[in-house]
C-alpha positions, -999 to 999 in steps of 0.1 A, spaced: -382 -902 -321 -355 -903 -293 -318 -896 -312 -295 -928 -310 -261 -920 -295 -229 -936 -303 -223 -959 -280 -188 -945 -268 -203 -907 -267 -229 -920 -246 -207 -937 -224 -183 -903 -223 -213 -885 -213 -225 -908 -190 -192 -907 -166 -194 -867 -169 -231 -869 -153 -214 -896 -127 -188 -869 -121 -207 -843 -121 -232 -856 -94 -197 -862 -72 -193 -830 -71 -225 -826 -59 -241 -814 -89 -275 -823 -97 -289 -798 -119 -284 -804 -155 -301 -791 -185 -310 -799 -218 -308 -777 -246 -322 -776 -282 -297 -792 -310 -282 -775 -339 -256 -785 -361 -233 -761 -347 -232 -776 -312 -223 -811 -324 -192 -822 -306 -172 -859 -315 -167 -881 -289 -129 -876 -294 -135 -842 -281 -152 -851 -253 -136 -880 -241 -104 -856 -245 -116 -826 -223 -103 -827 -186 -124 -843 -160 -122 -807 -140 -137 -789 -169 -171 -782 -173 -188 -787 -212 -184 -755 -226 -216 -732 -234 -212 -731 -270 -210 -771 -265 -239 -778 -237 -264 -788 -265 -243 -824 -267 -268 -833 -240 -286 -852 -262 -287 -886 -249 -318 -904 -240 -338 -884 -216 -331 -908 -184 -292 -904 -189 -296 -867 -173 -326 -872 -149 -302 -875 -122 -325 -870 -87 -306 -859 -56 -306 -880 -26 -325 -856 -6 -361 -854 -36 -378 -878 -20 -370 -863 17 -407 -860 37 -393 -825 57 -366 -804 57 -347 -820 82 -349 -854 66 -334 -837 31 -304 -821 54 -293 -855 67 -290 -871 31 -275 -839 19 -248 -845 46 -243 -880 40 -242 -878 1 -210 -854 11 -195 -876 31 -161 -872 40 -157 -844 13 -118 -853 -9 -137 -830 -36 -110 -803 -33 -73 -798 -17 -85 -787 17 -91 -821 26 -53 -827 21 -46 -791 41 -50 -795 78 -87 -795 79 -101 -818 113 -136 -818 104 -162 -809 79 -183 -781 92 -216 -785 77 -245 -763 92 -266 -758 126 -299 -749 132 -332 -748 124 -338 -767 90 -377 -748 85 -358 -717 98 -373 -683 80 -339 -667 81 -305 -683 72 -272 -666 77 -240 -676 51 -205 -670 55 -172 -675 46 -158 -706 60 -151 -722 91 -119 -707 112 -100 -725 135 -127 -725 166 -155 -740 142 -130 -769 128 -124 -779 163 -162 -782 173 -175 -788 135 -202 -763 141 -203 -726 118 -196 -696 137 -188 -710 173 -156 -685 177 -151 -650 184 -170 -639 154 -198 -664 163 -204 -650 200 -209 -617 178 -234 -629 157 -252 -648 184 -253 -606 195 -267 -597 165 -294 -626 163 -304 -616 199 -306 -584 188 -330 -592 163 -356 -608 189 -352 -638 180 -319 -668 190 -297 -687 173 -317 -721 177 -342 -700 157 -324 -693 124 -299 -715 102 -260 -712 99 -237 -718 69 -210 -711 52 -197 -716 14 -171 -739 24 -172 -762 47 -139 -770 52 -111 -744 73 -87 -730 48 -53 -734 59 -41 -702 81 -80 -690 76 -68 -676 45 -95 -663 16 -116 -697 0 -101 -703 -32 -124 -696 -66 -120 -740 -68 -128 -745 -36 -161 -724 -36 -171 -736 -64 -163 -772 -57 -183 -765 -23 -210 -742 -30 -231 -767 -48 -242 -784 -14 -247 -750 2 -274 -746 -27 -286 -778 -20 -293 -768 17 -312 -741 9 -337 -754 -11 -343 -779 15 -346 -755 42 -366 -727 23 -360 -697 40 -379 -663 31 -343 -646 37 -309 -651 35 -285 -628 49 -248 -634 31 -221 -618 57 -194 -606 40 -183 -598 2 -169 -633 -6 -205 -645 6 -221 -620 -16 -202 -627 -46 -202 -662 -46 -240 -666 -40 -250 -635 -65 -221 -641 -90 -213 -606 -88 -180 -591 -87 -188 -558 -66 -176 -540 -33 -191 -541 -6 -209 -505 -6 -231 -521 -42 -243 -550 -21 -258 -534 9 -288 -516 16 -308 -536 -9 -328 -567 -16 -315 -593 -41 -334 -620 -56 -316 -657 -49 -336 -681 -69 -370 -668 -56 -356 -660 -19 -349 -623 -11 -312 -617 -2 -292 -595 16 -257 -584 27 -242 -574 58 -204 -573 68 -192 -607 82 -188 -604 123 -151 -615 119 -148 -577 103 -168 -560 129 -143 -571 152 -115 -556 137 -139 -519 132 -166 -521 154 -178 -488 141 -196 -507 114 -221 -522 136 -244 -494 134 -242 -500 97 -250 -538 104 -280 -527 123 -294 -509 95 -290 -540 74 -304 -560 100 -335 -538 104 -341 -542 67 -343 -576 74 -367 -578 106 -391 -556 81 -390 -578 60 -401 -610 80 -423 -589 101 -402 -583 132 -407 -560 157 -376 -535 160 -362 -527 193 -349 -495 199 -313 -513 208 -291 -524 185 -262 -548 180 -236 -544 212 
C-alpha cells in the first residue's frame, strides 16, 4: 500500500520538485526506504533552497508516486525540432544564476541541425556570439566552420552548443554554479536531438559533460560513452588560435570521428 506522508513533508518535498524543475531538472529518482534514510520535515524544510538532498538522504522520496513523475515540456514533442523549441521556451529568460545580473545581452541557446548526427559543445558564448545570440559566430567560430568543412560536411549539417548559455563577464572560465545551474538544459538538448557523436571542445567541456577531473592529454584520442552516445575531445578553436600547432592534433581527433560516422577522409586537414 502507497506510504502516507505527513502533510507538511509532503508539501516540503513538493516545492523542492517545483524547484528543482526551475532549474531545469527533470530527472528524479526513487530509491528503496530504510530506516536509516528517514529524514524529519524539520530537516528538510531547513536545508537551503540551493542545496540538493543529500545521498545518504535521497530515499525521503517517498511520496506518492505522481509527486515525482514530473514530465519535461519537450516528452510529448512529435520531432526533434518541436522538443528544442519547448526546451527554449521552458528556459525562458534564464535569472537561474548571476550571469543574468553580469552584463549578458542575450541567451545563446544552440544552432543547427536538431536530427544532426554530430553535435559539437563548448564552453560558452564570448563576446561575438552574445551580440548575435548564436554559439561560435566569432573568431574561434570561423575556425570551427574550417574544421567542419574539413570534415566534408557544413555547419548547417551538424549542431552547436555550449554548457552555458550565457557570456561570462570578461569571457572569464564558467563558474562550477553556473555549469551546473546550465548544463541541465544542454542535457536536455541532446536527448532531443540524438546524435551518434558528440565532440566536447575543450577541457571544461570534457569535464563538465564526463564528470571527470583530467587534463587534457587523458581525454583525447579515445571514445567515451555519454549516456549511450560515443564522445570525444578535441581542443576548443579559441585555443588553436593562440597555438595553431595543435591543429594537426585536432585533425587526428577529427578523423576519429569521420570513422566513426562513416566519413570519407580527405587527405587535407584543418587550415
Amino acid at each position: 500500500m502507497p506510504r502516507t506522508l505527513d502533510p507538511r513533508l509532503k508539501r516540503a518535498l513538493a516545492e523542492r520538485v517545483r524547484y528543482s524543475r526551475e532549474m531545469g531538472i527533470y530527472d528524479l529518482y526513487r530509491r528503496p526506504v530504510t530506516e536509516a534514510a528517514t529524514v524529519s520535515v524539520q530537516e528538510l524544510e531547513l536545508q537551503s533552497r540551493d542545496e540538493m538532498i543529500p545521498k545518504s538522504k535521497a530515499a525521503v522520496a517517498v511520496a506518492d508516486e505522481d509527486l515525482f513523475v514530473v514530465p519535461k515540456p519537450e516528452a510529448g514533442a512529435a520531432d526533434p525540432a518541436a522538443a528544442l523549441r519547448l526546451i527554449r521556451e521552458d528556459l525562458g529568460d534564464c535569472t537561474r544564476c548571476p550571469l543574468h545580473k553580469q552584463g549578458r545581452k542575450q541567451i545563446v541557446f544552440g544552432v543547427g541541425n536538431p536530427r544532426a548526427e554530430l553535435m559539437f559543445i563548448g564552453e560558452a558564448p564570448g563576446a561575438d556570439e552574445d551580440q548575435q545570440g548564436e554559439p561560435f559566430v566569432g573568431r574561434a567560430g570561423q575556425l570551427l566552420n574550417n574544421m567542419i568543412k574539413a570534415m566534408g560536411i557544413r555547419r548547417e549539417d551538424v549542431y552547436i552548443a555550449n554548457i552555458i548559455k550565457c557570456r561570462p563577464p570578461g569571457n572569464r572560465t564558467p563558474e562550477r554554479e553556473e555549469c551546473e545551474t546550465c548544463s541541465p538544459f544542454l542535457m536536455r538538448q541532446i536527448a532531443a536531438i540524438k546524435p551518434k557523436a558528440i565532440v566536447a571542445l575543450g577541457a571544461l567541456a570534457a569535464k563538465t559533460l564526463l564528470a571527470i577531473n583530467a587534463p587534457m592529454s587523458e581525454f583525447r584520442g579515445r571514445w567515451f560513452d555519454f549516456r549511450g552516445t560515443k564522445l570525444a575531445v578535441t581542443y576548443h578553436p579559441a585555443f588553436l588560435l593562440r597555438d595553431p600547432r595543435q591543429k594537426k592534433e585536432t585533425w587526428k581527433d577529427l578523423q576519429m570521428v569521420m570513422k566513426e560516422l562513416g566519413l570519407a577522409i580527405p587527405v587535407k586537414g584543418v587550415e
